[in-house]
N, CA, C and O atoms as a Tinker XYZ file with bonds, in Angstrom:
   420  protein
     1  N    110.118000   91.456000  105.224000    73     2
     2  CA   109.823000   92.051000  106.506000    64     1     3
     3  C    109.688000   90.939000  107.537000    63     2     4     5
     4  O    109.003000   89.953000  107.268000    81     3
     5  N    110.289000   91.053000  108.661000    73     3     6
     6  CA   110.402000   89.987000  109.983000    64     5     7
     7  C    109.103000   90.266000  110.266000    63     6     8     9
     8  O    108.938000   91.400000  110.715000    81     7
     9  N    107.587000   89.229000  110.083000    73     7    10
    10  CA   106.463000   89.704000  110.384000    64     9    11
    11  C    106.518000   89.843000  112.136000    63    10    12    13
    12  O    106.214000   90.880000  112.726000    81    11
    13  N    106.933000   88.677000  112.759000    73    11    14
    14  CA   107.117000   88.843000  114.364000    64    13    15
    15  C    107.910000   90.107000  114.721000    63    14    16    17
    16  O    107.292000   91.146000  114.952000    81    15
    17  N    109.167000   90.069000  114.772000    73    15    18
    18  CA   109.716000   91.110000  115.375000    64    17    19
    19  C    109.269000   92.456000  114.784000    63    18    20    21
    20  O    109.748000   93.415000  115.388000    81    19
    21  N    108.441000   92.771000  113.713000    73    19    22
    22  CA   108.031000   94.362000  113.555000    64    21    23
    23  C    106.493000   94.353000  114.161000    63    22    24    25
    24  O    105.841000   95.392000  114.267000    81    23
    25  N    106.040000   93.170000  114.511000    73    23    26
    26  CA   104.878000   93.781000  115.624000    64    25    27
    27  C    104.607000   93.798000  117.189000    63    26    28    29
    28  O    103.632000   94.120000  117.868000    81    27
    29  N    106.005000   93.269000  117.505000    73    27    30
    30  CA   105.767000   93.701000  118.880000    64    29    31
    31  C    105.922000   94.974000  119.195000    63    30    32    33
    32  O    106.663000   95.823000  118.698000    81    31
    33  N    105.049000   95.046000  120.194000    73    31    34
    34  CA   104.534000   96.229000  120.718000    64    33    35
    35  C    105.889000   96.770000  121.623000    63    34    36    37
    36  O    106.579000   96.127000  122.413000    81    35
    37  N    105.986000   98.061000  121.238000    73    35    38
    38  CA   107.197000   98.674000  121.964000    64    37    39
    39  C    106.990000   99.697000  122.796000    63    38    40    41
    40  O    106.557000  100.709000  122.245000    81    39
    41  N    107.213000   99.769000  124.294000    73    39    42
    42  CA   107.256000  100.431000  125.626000    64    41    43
    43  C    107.044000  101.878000  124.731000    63    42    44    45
    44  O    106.954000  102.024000  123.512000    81    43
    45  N    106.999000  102.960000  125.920000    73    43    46
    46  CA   106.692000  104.250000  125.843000    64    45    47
    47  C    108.073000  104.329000  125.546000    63    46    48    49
    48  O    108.322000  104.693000  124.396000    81    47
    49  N    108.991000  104.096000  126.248000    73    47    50
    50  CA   110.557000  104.728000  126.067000    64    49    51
    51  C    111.127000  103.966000  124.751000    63    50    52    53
    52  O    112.143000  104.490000  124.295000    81    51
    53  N    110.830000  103.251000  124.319000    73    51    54
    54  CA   111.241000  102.675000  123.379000    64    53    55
    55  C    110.924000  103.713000  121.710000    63    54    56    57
    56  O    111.630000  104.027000  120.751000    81    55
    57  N    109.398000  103.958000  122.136000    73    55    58
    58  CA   108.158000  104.919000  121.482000    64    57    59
    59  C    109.209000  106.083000  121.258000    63    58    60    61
    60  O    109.684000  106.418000  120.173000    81    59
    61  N    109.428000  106.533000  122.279000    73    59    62
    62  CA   110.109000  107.751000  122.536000    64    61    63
    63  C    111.498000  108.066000  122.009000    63    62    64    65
    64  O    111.865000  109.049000  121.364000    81    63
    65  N    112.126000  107.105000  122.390000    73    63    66
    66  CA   113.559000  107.334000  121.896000    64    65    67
    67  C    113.847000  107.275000  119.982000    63    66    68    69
    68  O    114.839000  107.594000  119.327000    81    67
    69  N    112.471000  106.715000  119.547000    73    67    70
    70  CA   112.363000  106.037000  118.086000    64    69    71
    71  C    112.222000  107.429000  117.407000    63    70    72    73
    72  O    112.904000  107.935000  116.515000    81    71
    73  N    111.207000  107.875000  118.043000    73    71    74
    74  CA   111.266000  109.299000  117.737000    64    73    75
    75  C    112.052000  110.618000  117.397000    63    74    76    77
    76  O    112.010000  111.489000  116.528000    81    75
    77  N    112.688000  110.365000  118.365000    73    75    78
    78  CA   113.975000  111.026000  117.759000    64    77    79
    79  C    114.590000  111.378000  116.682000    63    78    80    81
    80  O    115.145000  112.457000  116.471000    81    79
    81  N    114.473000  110.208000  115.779000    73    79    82
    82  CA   114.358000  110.289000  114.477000    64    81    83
    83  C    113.633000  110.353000  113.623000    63    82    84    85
    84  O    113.857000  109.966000  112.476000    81    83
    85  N    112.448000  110.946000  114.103000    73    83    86
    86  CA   111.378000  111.489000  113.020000    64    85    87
    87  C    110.567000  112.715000  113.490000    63    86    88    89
    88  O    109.648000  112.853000  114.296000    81    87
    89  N    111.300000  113.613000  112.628000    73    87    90
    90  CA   110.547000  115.042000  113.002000    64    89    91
    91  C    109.551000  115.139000  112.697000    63    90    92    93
    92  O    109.048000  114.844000  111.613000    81    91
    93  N    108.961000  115.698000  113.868000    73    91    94
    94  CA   107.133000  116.306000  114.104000    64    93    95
    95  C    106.155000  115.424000  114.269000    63    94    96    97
    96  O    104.942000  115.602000  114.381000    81    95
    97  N    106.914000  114.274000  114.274000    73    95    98
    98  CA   105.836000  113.210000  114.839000    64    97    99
    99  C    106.276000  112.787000  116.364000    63    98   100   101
   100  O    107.416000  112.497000  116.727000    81    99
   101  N    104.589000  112.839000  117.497000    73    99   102
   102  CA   104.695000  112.640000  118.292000    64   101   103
   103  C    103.806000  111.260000  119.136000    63   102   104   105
   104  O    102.909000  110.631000  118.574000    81   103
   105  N    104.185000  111.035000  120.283000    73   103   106
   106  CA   103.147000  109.699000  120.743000    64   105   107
   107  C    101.694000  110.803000  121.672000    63   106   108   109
   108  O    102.053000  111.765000  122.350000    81   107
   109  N    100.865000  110.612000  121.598000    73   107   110
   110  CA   100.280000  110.901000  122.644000    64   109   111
   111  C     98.914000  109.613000  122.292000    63   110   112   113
   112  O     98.724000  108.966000  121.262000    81   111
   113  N     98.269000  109.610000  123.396000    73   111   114
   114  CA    97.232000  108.428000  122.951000    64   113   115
   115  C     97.264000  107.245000  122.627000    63   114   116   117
   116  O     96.458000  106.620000  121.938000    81   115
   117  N     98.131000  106.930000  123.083000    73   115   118
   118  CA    98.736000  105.746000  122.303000    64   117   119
   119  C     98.577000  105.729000  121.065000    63   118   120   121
   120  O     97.714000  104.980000  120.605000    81   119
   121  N     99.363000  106.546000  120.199000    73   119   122
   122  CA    99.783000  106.473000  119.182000    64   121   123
   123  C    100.531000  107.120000  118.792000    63   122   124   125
   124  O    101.013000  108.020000  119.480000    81   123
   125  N    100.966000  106.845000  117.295000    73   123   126
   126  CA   102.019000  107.871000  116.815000    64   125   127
   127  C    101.317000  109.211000  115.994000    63   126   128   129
   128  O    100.591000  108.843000  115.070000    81   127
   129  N    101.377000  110.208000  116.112000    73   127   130
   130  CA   100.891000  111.182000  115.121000    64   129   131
   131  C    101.950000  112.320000  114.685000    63   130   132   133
   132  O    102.927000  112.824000  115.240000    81   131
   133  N    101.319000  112.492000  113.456000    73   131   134
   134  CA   101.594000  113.578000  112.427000    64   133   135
   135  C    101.005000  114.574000  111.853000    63   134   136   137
   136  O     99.991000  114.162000  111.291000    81   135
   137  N    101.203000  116.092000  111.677000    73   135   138
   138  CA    99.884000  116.534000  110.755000    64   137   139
   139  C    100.895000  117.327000  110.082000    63   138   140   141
   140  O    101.835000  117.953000  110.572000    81   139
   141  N    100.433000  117.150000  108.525000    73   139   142
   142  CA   100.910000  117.435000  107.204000    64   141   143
   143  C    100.400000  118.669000  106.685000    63   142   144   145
   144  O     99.185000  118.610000  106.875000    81   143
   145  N    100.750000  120.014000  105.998000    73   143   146
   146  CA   100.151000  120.984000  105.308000    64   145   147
   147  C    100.727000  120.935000  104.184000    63   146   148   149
   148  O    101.925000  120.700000  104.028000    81   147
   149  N     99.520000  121.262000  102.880000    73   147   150
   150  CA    99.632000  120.858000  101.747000    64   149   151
   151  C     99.209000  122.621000  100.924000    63   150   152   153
   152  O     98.826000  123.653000  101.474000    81   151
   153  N     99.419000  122.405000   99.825000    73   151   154
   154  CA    99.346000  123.308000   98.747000    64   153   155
   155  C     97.975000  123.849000   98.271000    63   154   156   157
   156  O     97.669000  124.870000   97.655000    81   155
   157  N     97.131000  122.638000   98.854000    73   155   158
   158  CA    95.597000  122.179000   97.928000    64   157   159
   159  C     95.378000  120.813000   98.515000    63   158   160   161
   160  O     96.099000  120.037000   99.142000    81   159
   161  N     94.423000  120.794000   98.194000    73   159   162
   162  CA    93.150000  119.890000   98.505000    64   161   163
   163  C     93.773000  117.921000   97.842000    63   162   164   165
   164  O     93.938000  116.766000   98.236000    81   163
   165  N     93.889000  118.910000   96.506000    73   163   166
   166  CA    94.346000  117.558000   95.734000    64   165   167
   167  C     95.953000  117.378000   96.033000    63   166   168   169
   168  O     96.413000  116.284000   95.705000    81   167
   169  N     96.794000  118.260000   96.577000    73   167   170
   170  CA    98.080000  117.986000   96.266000    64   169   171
   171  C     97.966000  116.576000   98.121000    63   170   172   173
   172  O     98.615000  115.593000   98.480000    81   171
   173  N     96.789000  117.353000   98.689000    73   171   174
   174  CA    96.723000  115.992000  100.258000    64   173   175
   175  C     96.139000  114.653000   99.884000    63   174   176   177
   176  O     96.367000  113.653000  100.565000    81   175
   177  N     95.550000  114.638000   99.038000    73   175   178
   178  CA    94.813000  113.488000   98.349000    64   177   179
   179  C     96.249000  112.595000   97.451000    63   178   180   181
   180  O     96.537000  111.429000   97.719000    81   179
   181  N     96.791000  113.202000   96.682000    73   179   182
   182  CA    97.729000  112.482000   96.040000    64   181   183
   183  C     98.728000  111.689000   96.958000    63   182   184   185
   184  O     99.171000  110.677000   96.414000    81   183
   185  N     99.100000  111.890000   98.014000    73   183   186
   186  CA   100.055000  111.311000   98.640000    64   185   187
   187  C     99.407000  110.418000   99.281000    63   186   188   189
   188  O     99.812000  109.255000   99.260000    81   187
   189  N     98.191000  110.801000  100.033000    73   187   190
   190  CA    97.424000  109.047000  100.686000    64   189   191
   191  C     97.034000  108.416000   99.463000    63   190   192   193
   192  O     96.925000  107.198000   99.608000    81   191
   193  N     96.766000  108.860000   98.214000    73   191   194
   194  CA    97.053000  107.563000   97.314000    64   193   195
   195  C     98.053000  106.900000   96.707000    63   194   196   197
   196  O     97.924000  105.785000   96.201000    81   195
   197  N     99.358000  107.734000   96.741000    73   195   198
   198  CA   100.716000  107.414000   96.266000    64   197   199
   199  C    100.800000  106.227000   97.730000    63   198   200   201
   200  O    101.113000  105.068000   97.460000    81   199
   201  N    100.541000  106.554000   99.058000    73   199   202
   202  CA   100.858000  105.735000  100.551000    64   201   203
   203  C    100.281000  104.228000   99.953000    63   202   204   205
   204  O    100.790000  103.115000   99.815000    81   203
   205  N     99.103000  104.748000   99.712000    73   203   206
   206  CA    98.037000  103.143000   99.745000    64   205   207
   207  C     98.417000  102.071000   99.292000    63   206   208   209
   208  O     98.282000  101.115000  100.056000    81   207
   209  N     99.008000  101.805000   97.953000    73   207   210
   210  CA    99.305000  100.083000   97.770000    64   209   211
   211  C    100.596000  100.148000   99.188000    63   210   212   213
   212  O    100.478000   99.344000  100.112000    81   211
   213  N    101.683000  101.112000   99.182000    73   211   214
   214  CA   102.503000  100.420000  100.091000    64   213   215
   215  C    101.854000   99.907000  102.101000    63   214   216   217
   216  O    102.316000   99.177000  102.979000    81   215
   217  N    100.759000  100.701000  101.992000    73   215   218
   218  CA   100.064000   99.957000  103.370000    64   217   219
   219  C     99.192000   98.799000  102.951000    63   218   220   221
   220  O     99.011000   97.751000  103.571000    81   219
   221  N     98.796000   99.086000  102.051000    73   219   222
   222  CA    98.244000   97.418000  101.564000    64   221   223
   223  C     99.059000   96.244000  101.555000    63   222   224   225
   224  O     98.644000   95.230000  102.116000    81   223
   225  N    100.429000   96.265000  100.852000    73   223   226
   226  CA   101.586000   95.638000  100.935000    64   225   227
   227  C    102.050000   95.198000  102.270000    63   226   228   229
   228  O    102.278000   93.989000  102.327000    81   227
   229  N    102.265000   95.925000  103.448000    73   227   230
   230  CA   102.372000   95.870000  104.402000    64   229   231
   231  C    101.699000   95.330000  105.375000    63   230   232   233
   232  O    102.144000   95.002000  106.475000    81   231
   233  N    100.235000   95.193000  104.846000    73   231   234
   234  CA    99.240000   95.181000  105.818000    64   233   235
   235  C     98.712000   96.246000  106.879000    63   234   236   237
   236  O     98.090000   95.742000  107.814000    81   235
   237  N     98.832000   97.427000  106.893000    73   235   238
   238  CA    99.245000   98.272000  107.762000    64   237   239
   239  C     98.389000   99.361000  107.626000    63   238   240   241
   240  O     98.544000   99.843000  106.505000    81   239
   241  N     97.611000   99.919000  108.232000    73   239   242
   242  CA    96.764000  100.662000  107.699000    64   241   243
   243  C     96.849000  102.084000  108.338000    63   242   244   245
   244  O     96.824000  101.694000  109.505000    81   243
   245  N     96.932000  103.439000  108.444000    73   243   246
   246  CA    97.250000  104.074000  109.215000    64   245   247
   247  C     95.381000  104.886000  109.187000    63   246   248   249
   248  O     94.621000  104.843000  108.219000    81   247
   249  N     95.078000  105.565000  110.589000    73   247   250
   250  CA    94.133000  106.484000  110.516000    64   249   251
   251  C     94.246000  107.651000  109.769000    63   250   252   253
   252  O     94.975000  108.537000  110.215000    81   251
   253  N     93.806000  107.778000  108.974000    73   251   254
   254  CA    94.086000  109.514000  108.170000    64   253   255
   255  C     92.858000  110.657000  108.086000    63   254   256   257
   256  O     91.925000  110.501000  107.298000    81   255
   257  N     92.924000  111.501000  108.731000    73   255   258
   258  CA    92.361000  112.626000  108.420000    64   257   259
   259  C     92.723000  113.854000  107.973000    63   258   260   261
   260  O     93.662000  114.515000  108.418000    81   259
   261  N     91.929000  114.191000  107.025000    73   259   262
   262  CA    91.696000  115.326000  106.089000    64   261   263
   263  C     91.154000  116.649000  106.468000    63   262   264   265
   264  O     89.945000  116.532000  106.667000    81   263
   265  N     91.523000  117.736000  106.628000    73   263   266
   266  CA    91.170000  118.986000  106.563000    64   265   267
   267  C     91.493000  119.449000  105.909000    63   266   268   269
   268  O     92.625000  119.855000  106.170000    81   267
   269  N     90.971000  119.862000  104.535000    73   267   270
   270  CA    90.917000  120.731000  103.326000    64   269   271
   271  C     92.439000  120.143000  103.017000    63   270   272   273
   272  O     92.868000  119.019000  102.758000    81   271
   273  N     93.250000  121.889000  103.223000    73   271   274
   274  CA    95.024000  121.180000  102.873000    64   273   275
   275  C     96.094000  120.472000  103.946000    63   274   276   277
   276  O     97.276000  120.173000  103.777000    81   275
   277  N     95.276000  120.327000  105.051000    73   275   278
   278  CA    95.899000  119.352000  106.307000    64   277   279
   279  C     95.447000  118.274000  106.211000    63   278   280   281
   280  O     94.239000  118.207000  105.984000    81   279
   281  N     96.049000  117.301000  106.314000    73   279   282
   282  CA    96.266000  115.664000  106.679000    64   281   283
   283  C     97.198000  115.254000  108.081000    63   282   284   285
   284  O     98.391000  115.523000  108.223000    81   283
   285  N     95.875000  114.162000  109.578000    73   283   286
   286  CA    96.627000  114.131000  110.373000    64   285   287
   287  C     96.812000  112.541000  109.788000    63   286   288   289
   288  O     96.014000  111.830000  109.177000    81   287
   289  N     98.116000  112.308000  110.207000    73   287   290
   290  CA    98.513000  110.340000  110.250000    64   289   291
   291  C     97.860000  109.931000  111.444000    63   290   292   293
   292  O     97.483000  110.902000  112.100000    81   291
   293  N     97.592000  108.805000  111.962000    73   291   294
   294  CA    97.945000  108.636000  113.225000    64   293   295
   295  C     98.187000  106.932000  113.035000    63   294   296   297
   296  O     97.465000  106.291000  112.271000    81   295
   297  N     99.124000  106.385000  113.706000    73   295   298
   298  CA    99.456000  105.459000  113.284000    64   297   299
   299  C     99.845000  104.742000  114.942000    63   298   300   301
   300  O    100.599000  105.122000  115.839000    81   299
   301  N     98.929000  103.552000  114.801000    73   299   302
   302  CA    99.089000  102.228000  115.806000    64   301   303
   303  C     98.781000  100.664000  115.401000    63   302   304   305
   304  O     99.471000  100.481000  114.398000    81   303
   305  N     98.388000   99.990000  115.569000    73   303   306
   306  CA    98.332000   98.743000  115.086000    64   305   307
   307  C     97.163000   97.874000  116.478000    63   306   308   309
   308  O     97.222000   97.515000  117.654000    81   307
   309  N     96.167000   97.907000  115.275000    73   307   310
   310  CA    94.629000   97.483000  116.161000    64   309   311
   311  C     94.951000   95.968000  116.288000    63   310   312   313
   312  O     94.497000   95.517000  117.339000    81   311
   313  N     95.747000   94.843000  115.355000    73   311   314
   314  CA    95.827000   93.560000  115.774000    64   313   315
   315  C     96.445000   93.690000  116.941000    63   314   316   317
   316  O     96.793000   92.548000  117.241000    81   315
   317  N     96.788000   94.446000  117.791000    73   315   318
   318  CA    97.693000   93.951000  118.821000    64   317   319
   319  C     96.884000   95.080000  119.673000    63   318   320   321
   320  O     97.777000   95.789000  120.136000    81   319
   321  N     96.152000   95.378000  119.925000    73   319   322
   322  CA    95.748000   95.939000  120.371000    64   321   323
   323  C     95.855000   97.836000  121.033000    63   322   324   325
   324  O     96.012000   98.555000  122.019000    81   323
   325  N     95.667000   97.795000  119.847000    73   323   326
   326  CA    95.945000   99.499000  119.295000    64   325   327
   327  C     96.722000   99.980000  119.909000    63   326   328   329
   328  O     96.604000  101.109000  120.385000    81   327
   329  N     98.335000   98.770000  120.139000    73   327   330
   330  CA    99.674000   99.446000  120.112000    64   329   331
   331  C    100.234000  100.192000  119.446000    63   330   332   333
   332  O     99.673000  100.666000  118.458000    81   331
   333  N    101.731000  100.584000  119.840000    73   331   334
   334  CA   102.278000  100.935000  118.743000    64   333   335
   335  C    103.661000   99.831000  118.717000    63   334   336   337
   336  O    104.356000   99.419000  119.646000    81   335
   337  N    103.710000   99.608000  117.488000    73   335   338
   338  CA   104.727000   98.432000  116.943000    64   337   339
   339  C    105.950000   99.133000  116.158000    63   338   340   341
   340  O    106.000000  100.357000  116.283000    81   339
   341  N    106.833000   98.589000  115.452000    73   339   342
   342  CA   107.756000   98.644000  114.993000    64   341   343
   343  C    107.218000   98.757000  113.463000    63   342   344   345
   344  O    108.036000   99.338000  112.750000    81   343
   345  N    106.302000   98.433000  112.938000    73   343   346
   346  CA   105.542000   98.459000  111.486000    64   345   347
   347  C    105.090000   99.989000  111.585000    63   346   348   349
   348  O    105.039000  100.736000  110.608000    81   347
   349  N    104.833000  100.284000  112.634000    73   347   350
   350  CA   103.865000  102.036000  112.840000    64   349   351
   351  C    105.403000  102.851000  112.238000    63   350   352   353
   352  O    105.501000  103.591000  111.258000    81   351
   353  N    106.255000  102.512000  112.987000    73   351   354
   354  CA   107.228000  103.680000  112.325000    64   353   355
   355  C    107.916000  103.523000  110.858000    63   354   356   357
   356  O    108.586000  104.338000  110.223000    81   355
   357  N    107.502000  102.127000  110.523000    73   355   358
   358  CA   107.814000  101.736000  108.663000    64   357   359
   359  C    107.371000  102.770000  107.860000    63   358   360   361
   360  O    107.931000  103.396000  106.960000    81   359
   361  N    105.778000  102.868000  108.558000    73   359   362
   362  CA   104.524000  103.660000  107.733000    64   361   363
   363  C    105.553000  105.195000  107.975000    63   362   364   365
   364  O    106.294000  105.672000  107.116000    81   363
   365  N    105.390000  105.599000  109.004000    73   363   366
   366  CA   105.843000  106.615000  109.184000    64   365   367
   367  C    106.603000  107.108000  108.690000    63   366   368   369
   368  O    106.351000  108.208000  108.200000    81   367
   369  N    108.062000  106.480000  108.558000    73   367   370
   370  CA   108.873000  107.007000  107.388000    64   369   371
   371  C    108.816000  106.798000  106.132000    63   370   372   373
   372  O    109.661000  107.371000  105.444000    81   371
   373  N    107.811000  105.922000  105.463000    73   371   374
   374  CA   107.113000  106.165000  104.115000    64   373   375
   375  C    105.944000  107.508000  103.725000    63   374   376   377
   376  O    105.383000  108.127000  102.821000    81   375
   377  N    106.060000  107.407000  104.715000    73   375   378
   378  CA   104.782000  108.890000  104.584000    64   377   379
   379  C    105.667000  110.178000  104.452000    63   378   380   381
   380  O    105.387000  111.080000  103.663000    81   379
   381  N    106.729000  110.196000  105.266000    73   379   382
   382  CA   108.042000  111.194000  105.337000    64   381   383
   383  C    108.485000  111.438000  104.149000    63   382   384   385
   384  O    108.497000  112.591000  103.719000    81   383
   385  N    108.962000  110.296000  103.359000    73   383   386
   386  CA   109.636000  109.914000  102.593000    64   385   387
   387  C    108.906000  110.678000  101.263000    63   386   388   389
   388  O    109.372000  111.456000  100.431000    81   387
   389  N    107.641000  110.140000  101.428000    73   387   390
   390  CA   106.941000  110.459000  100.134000    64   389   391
   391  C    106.352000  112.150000  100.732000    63   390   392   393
   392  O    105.877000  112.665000   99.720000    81   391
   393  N    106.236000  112.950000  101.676000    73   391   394
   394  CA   105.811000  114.022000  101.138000    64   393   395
   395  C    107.608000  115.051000  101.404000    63   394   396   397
   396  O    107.486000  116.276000  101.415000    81   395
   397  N    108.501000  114.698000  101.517000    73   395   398
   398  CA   109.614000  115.314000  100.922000    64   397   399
   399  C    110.157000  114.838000  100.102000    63   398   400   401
   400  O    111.342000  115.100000  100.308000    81   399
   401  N    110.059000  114.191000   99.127000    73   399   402
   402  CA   110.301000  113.944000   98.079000    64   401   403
   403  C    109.004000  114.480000   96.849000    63   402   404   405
   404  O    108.972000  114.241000   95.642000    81   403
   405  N    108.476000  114.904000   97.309000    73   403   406
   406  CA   107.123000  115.662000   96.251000    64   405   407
   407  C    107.158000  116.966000   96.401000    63   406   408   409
   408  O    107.267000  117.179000   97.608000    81   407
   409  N    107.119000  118.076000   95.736000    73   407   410
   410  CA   106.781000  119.026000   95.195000    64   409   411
   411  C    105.589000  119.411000   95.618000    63   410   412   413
   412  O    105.013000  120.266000   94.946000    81   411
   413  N    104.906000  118.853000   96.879000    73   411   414
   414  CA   103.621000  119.282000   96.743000    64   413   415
   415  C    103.113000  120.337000   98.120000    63   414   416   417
   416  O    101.971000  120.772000   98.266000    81   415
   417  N    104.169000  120.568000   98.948000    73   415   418
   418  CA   103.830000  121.314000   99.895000    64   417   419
   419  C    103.386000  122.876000   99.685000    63   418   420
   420  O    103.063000  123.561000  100.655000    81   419
């Protein structure tokens, strides 16, 4: 991973146009968000632990909250001052990745 070029911080239109390619996630707040519906309780729990070594790996940590079978993402990057970077949308399409590829919705 290019540690420089995936943390600069990228404009609103930049934000915006990135988007495009990732359904149902939007910027507001400066940040990126998502909210996930699940099967069960445990089927929302399994995927932020299937996520975790790869944000550990990354360094990258995303905000996650839990409501019963909803999970929101929200994803910015506090070293830079709770931008949003080019690493926010890594996470993002690992999070994608892993709850359509699971059985667990």
């Amino acid at each position: 991973m290019e540690e420089e070029k995936d943390l600069n911080i990228l404009s609103e239109k930049e934000i915006r146009e990135r988007l495009n390619s990732f359904s149902g996630w939007i910027f507001i707040d400066n940040k990126i968000t998502k909210t996930f519906l699940f099967s069960s309780f445990n089927d929302a729990l399994a995927i932020i632990n299937e996520l975790a070594p790869f944000c550990n790996n990354i360094d990258h940590h995303p905000d996650i909250h839990i409501y019963y079978k909803k999970v929101v993402f929200d994803l910015r990057r506090f070293s830079v001052g709770g931008k949003v970077t080019e690493r926010d949308f890594t996470v993002a399409k690992k999070i994608d990745d892993l709850y359509f590829s699971r059985d667990i919705k």
